[in-house]
N, C-alpha and C positions, 0 to 999 in steps of 0.2 A: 821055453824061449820063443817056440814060434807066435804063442799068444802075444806076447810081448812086443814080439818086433809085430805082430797084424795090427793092436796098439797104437805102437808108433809111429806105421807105416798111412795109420788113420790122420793121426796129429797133423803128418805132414800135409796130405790130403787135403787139411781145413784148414791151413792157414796158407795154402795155395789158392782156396779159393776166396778168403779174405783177401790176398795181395793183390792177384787178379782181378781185383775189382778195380786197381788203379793205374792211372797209364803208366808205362814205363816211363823215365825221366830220359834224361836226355843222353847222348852216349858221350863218354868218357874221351878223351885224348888218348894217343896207343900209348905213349908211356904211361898212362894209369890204367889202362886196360890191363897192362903186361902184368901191373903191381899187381891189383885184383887179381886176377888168371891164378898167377901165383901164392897169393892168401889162402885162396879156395883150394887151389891143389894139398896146400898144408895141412887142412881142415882134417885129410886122412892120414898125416903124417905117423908114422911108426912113435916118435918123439912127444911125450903127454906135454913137455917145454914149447913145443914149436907148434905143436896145436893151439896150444892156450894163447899162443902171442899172435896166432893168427886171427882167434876170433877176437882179441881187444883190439886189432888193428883195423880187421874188418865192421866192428863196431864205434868203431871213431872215426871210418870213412864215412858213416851216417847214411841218408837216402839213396846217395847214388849208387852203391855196391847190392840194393835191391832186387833188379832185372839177374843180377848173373844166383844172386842167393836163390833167386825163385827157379829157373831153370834148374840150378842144384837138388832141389827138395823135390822138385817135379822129375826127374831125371830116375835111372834106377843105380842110380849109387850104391853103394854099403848105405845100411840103413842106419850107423851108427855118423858115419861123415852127413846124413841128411840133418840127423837131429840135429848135431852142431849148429849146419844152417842155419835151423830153423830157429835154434836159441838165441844165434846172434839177427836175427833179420828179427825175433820178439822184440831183442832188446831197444834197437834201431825203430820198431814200432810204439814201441812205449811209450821214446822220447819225443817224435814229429807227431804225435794224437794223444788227444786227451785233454782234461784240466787244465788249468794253469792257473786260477783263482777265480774265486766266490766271491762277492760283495754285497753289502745292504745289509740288513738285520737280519735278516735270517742266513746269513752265511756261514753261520756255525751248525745250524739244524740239522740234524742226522735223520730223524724223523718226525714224520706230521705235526705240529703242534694240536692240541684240542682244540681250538680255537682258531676264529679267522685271523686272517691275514691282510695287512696290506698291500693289493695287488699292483703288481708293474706288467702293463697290459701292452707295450712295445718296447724296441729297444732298437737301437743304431748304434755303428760305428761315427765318429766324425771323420773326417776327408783323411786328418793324417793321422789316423789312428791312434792318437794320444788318449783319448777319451770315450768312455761310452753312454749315449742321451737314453735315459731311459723314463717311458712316460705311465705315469699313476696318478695318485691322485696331484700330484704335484708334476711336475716336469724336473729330470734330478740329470744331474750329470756326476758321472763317476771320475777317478783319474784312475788307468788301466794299469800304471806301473804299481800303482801303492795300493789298488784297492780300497781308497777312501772316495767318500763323496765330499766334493768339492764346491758344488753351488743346489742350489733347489729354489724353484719359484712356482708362481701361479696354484698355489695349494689349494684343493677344491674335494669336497666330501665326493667321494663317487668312484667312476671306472673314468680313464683318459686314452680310449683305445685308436686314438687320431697320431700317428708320429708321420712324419716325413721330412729328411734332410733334400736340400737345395744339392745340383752336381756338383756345386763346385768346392761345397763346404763350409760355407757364410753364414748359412740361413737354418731354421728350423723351423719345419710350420704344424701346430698342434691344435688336437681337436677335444672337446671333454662331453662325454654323453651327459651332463648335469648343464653342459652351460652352452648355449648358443652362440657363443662368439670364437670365431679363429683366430687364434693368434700367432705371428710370423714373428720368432724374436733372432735376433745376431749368435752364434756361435763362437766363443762359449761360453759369452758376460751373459747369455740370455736373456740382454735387453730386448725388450716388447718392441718393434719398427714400423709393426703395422696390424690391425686387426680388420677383419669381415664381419661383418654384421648382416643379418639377413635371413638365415633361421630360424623359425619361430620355436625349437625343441633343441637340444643338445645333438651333438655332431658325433659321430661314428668313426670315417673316415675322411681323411686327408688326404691330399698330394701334390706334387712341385712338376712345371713342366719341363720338362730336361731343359729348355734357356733361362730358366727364373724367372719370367714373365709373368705367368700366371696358376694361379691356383685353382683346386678342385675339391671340393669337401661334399660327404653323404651326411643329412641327417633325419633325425627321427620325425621330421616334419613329412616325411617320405619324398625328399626330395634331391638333387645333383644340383650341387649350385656350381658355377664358373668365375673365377675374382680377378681380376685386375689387380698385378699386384704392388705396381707402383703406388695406387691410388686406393686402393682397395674398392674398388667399385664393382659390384655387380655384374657381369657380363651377356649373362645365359642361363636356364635353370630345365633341368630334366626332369618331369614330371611321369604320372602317370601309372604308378607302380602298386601293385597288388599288396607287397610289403614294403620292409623298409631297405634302401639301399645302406650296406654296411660294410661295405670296402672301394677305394679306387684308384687306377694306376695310369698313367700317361703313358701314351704308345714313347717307343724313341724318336722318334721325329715331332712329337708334340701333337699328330694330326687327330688322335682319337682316345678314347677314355675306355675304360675295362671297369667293369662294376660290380660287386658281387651282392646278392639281393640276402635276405631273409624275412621271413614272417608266413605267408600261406603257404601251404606245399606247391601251391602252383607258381609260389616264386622263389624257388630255392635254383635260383637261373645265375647265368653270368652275363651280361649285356655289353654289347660295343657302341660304343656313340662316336659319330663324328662330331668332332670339336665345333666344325667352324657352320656346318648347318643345324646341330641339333635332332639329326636325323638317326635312330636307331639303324646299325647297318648287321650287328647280329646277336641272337639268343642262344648262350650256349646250355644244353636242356641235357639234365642227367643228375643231375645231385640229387637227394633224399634229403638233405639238413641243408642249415644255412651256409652260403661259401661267408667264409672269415676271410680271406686274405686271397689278389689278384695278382698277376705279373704277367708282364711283355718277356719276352724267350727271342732269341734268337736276331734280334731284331725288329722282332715283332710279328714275324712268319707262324710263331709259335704263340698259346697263351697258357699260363698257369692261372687253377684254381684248387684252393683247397678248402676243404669244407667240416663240419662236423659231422656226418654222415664217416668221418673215417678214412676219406682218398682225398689224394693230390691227383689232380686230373690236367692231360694235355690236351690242346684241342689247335686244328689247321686255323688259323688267322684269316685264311682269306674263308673256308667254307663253313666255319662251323663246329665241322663232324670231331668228334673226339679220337685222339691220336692213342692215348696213354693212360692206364689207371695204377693211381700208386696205393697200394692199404697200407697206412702207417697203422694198424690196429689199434687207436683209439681216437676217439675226437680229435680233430686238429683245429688250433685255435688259431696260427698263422703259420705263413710259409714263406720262405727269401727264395732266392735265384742268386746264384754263384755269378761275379762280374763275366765269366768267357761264357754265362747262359749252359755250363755243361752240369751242374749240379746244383742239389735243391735240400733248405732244411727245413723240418717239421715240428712244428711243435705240440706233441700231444698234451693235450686235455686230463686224459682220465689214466694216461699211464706212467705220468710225468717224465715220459722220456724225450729226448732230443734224436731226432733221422734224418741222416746224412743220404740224399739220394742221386744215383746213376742218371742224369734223364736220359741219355741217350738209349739205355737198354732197362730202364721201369726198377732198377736192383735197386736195393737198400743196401748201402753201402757199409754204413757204421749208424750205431746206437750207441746214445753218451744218455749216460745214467750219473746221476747226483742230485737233482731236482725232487726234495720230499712233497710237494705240490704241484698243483699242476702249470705246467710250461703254457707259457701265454705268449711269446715275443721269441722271434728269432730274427736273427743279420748276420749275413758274410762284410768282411774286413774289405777294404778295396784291393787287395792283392789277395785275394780268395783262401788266404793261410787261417784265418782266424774263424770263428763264428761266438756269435753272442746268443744267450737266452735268459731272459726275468721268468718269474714266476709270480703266483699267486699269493707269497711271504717275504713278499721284498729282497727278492733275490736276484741277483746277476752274475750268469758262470761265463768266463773265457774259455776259449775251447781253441786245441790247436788241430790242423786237421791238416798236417803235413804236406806232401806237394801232389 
């Protein structure tokens, strides 16, 4: 017995420090406090009746009975009232994390096929969550209740690793490493509204500036181009670069651009530019491989990159200097930021998993496995409950990732 209860005195241990990885929610009103208080005291009930109606009650209060289950398990209780706990706080974690559906053709794939795949190389939410845009060789949109896809345009042999929604939800502007022109179409008829012309090679990266005004695209011509997006006119173009620029993000105020390079090792960098001089204002210096995917943090105080070298990396906004390094242990091919800027997803490369991360304290929160390829594309929902990932076999998983 005492093996047993050391055991399950571990279990508790580890799924304390899985809980603890998330904030408390919010506190309860004192009459549901007193309910709770009350469930949990049953939880040691002498009565196997009044135990068991304790945990499906405490199990249908969902999220919020969290804080008091985890003090429970962390607590030195009878080690038998812990487990309880700990089974109904599994159960309660089950249902707010995890899957919720696969789409694309390959959403029945358990494993690798022999054979390539057709890749979906980004992925967005739309504004009201109805739907998910995801870009390959074509630009497709999913519908998220049923799991079908609903429209598909612009089909083009190749990778389409350019995606970026407008704030407000209208707009869609995509980019295609095959083809040199941007195209900005309406959500979610994905009528064409406006294209850029002006790269002499296919386009990498895309982006919107938080008022819709104007756009920003990287491409293989090794160059930053700036568009006017009423008109699509030309604006500005950033030159100069060792490699090639292959991601880019508008600060939130619109004033500056984040860019993430690839090609020589000496440009495996992340660059700031101000918008409105064209003046490089900083080189963030650290990566080993290409940065795939940038972001503005915090307001912009903060920046993310992450790179194929294996880390999400922070770095101070205003100096430079690197704040944070994340090892998702494998290639990461892109990264999102959680809407309140407190959490970050990865998309590995070579281990096909999906990582949910801490920024505030560099933890790795959760790992969502179902990906038989490798994960190319991830996006958080606008109310930070959801997250999206494609893959390299036309695949698109919803993911719930509770409060």
């Amino acid at each position: 017995m005492p093996a047993v209860r050391r055991a399950c005195g571990a279990l508790c241990l580890a799924l304390v420090a899985c809980l603890a990885l998330r904030p408390p929610l919010g506190r309860t009103d004192e009459g549901r406090a007193g309910e709770v208080e009350k469930l949990i005291e049953q939880l040691g009930d002498d009565d196997l009746a009044k135990r068991k109606a304790a945990m499906k009650q405490l199990e249908a209060l969902g999220e919020e009975v969290l804080p008091a289950l985890r003090n429970l398990i962390a607590s030195g209780a009878d080690v038998d009232v812990r487990l309880r706990a700990m089974v109904v706080a599994g159960a309660i974690d089950g249902k707010a994390w995890g899957l919720v559906r696969a789409m694309g053709l390959g959403a029945e794939l358990k494993v690798a096929p022999p054979w390539g795949g057709y890749w979906l190389n980004r992925v967005a939410f739309t504004r009201d969550g109805k739907y998910a845009v995801a870009a390959g060789g074509a630009l497709i949109l999913y519908d998220l209740e049923t799991g079908k896809e609903v429209r598909r345009v612009m089909e083009v042999g190749g990778a389409r690793p350019g995606l970026d929604l407008s704030r407000d939800g209208k707009h869609c502007l995509t980019g295609h490493a095959n083809d040199a022109v941007v195209h900005l179409v309406e959500v979610p008829s994905f009528k064409t509204v406006q294209t850029f012309r002006g790269h002499k090679f296919g386009v990498h990266g895309v982006a919107l500036s938080p008022d819709g005004t104007r756009a920003a695209s990287t491409g293989l011509d090794r160059t930053v181009r700036l568009w006017d997006v009423k008109d699509g006119k030309e604006l500005k173009q950033f030159t100069g670069f060792a490699g090639n620029p292959r991601c880019v993000a508008f600060s939130p105020d619109g004033k500056r651009l984040l860019v993430g390079h690839h090609g020589a090792p000496a440009d495996f960098v992340a660059r700031v530019w101000d918008v409105k001089t064209g003046r490089e204002l900083l080189a963030l210096e650290g990566h080993t491989n290409a940065v795939m995917a940038v972001a503005f943090v915090s307001g912009g105080d903060v920046l993310l990159t992450a790179s194929l070298d294996g880390t999400l990396r922070l770095w101070d906004g205003k100096s430079g200097k690197e704040v944070r390094k994340m090892n998702h242990g494998s290639a990461v091919n892109d990264a999102a930021v959680s809407p309140d800027g407190k959490r970050a997803l990865s998309a590995g490369l070579n281990d096909f998993k999906v990582r949910l991360w801490d920024l505030t304290t560099g933890r790795a929160m959760r790992s969502f496995d179902g990906h038989v390829r490798s994960v190319l594309g991830v996006a958080f929902s606008a109310d930070g409950r959801r997250a999206l990932s494609c893959d390299s076999v036309c695949t698109v998983r919803l993911w719930k990732l509770g409060k």
